[in-house]
C-alpha positions in Angstrom: 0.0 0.0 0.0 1.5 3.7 -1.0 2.3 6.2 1.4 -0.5 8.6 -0.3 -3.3 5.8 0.2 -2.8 5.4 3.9 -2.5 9.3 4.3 -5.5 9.6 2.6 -7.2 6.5 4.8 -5.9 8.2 7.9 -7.8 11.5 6.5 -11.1 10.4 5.5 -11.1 8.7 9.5 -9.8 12.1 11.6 -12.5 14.1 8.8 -15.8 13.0 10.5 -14.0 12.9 14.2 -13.3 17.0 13.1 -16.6 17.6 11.5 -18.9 15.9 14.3 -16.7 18.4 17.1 -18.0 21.4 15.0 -21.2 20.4 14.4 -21.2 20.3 17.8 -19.8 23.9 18.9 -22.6 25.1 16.3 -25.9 23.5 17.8 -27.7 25.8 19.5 -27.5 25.3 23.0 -30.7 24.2 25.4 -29.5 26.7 28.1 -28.4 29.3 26.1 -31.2 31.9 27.2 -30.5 31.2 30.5 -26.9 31.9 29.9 -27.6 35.3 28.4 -30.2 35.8 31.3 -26.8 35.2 33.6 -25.3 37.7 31.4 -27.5 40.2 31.9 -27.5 39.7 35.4 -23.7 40.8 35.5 -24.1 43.5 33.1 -26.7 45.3 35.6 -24.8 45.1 38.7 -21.8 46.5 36.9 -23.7 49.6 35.6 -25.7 50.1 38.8 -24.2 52.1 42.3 -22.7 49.0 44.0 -19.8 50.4 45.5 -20.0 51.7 48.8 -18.9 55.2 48.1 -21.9 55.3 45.7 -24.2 54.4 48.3 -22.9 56.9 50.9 -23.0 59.5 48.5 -26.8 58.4 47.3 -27.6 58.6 51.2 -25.9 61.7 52.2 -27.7 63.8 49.0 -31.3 62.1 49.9 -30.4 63.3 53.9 -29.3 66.5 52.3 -32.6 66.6 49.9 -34.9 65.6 52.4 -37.0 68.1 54.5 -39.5 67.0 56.1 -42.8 68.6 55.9 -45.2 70.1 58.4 -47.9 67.1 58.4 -45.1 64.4 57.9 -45.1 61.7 60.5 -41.3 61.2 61.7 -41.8 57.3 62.6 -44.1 57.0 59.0 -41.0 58.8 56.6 -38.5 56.2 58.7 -40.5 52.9 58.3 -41.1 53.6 54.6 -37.3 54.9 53.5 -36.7 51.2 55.6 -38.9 49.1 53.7 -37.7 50.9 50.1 -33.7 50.2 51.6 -34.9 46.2 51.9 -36.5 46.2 48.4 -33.8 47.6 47.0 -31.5 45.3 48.8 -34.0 41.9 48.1 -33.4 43.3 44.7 -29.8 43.8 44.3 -29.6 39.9 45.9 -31.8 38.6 43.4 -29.4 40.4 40.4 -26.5 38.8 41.9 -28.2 35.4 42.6 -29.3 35.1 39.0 -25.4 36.3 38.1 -23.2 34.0 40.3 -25.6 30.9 41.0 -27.3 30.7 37.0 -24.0 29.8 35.7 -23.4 26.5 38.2 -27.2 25.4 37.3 -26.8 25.2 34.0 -25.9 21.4 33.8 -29.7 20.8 35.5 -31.3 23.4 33.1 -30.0 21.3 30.4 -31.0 18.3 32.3 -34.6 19.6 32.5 -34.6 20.3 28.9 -33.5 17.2 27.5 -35.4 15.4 29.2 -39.1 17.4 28.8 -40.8 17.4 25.6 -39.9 20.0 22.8 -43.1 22.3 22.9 -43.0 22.3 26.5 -39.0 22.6 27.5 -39.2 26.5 27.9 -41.5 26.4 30.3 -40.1 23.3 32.2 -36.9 25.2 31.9 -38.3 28.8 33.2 -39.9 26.7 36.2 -36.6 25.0 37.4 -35.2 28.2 37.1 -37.6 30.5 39.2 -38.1 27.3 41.7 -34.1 27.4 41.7 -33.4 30.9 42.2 -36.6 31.5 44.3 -34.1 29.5 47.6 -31.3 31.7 47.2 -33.7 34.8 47.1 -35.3 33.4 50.2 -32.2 32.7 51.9 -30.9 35.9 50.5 -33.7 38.0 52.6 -32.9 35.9 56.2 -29.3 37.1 55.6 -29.7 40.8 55.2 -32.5 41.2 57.8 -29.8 41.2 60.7 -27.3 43.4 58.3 -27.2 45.9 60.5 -25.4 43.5 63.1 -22.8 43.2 61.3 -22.1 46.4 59.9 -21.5 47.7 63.4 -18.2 45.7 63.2 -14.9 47.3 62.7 -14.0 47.3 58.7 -12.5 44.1 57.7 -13.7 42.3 60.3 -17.1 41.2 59.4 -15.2 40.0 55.8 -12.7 38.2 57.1 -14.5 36.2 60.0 -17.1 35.4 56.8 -13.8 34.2 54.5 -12.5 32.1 57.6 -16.1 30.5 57.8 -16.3 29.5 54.4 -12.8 28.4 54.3 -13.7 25.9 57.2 -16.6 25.2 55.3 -15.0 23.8 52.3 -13.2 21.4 54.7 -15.9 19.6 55.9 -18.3 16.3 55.0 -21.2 18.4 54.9 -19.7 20.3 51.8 -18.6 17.4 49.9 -22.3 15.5 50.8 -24.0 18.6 49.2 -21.5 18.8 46.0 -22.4 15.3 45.1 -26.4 16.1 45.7 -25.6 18.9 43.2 -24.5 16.4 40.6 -27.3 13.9 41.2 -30.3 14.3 38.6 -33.3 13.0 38.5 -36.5 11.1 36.2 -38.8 13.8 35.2 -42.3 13.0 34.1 -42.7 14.0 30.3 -46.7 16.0 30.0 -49.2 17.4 32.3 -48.9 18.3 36.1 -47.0 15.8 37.1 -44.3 16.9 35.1 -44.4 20.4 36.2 -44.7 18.6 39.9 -41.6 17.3 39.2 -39.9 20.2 37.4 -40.6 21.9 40.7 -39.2 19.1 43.2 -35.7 18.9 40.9 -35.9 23.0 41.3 -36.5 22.5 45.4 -33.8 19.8 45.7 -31.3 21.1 43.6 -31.7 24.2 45.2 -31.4 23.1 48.6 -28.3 20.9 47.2 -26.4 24.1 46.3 -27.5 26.2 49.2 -26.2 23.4 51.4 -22.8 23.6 49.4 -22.6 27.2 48.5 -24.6 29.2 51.8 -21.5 30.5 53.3 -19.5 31.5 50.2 -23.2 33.7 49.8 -22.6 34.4 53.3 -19.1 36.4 52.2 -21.7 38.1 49.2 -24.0 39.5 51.7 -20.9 40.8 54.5 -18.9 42.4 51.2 -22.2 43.8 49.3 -22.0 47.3 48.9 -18.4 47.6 49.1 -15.8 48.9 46.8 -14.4 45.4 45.8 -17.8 44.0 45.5 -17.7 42.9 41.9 -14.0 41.3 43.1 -15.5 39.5 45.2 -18.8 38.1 43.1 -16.1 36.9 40.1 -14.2 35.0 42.6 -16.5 33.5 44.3 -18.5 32.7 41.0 -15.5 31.1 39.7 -15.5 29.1 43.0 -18.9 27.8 42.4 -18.7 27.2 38.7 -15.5 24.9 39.3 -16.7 23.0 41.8 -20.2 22.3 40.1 -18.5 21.5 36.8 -15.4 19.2 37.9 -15.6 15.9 37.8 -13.7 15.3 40.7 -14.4 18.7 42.8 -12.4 17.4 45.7 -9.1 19.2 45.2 -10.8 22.7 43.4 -13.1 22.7 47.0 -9.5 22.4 48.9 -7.8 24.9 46.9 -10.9 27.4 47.2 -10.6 27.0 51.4 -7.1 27.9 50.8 -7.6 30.8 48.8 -10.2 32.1 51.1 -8.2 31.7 54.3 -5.8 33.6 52.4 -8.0 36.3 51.7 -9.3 36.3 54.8 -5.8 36.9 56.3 -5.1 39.4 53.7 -8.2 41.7 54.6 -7.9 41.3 58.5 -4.1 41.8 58.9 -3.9 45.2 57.3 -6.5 46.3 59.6 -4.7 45.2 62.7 -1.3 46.3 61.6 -2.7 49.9 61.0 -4.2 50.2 64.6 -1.0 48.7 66.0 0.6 51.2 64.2 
């Protein structure tokens, strides 16, 4: 046999092996609008106020702005800028759940819409979603109702007893139970209520699955919200999340995320103490 004829043999084999990989890359993906939904998600939070200088000036010209006016009830003017602060808050939450925790359910979305039938996998998929995101807005409100606790803490401190936290966190059998309940999928029913039933119960468990994994990275979110690295912080910690829900073995990325967070967490308390030392 010539030289040319195996070359030729060996072409026509790697050919399909090429072709199939782009035809791959080119179909359009299940969880695509979910991605771009993700995407949005990060694109609003970087155009919005989120640092804290922002915030204090936003405060200081309302204080500044605000007179209060002859039949204005002092306690009334104070409960409702309150309740408009936790809105705004709930909101901002939700923005940044949809931004960091989107991305590291986007193997179940695809799950979902495999596995539900064509005319239906939009909504099946839009379901998972809102059941999905709805317990990390829930757990999101529990965290920011005693904010104020923390914020009476010295700067830096707050952060880095949150870092050290998660850091320990990442250590523990708890952690690594939850990760694999991430990865675990389940049957879903194909038509009618029962598969919307059970589009909701994957939604709850998954959920529940990643809170249990992920609750006190969001933890670190909520302490560092507001701040001036707080867009730092959400790509880390996104990256953090997405590596451990997309590894196959996420073992060693959960140990080298505790390191990198005791490291942080070092790195933002020492300063502090130095200077008052100083």
């Amino acid at each position: 046999m010539s030289v040319r004829g195996t070359t030729a043999r060996a072409a026509s084999r790697v050919r399909p092996l090429w072709t199939a990989s782009v035809r791959r890359l080119l179909r359009p993906r299940v969880s695509l609008v979910f991605e771009l939904v993700a995407v949005a998600a990060w694109i609003a939070l970087i155009a919005s106020p989120v640092t804290g200088d922002s915030h204090d000036g936003d405060r200081a010209g309302a204080s500044r702005h605000h007179m209060p006016g002859p039949h204005e009830v002092h306690g009334a003017s104070v409960s409702v800028s309150a309740s408009a602060s936790a809105s705004v808050n709930v909101a901002m939450w939700a923005l940044m759940s949809a931004a960091m925790m989107l991305p590291a359910a986007v193997p179940a979305l695809v799950h979902v819409g495999t596995n539900s039938l064509r005319w239906r996998r939009r909504r099946a998929m839009a379901t998972f979603a809102a059941v999905y995101l709805a317990v990390w807005i829930g757990y999101g409100a529990l965290l920011l109702a005693p904010a104020q606790l923390w914020a009476r803490l010295p700067e830096g401190v707050a952060l880095a007893c949150a870092l050290a936290l998660a850091a320990a966190w990442q250590l523990t059998v708890h952690k690594r139970r939850a990760l694999r309940d991430c990865h675990r999928s389940s049957p879903l029913p194909p038509s009618g209520r029962r598969a919307v039933a059970g589009t909701c119960r994957f939604g709850l468990r998954q959920g529940w699955a990643c809170l249990r994994s992920c609750w006190a990275l969001m933890l670190v979110m909520a302490v560092a919200s507001g701040g001036n690295g707080m867009l730092v912080w959400m790509a880390v910690l996104t990256g953090i999340v997405i590596t451990e829900r997309l590894a196959r073995t996420p073992r060693r990325p959960t140990r080298l995320a505790a390191a990198v967070l005791a490291v942080a967490a070092l790195a933002v308390l020492l300063p502090d103490t130095a200077w008052r030392w100083y």
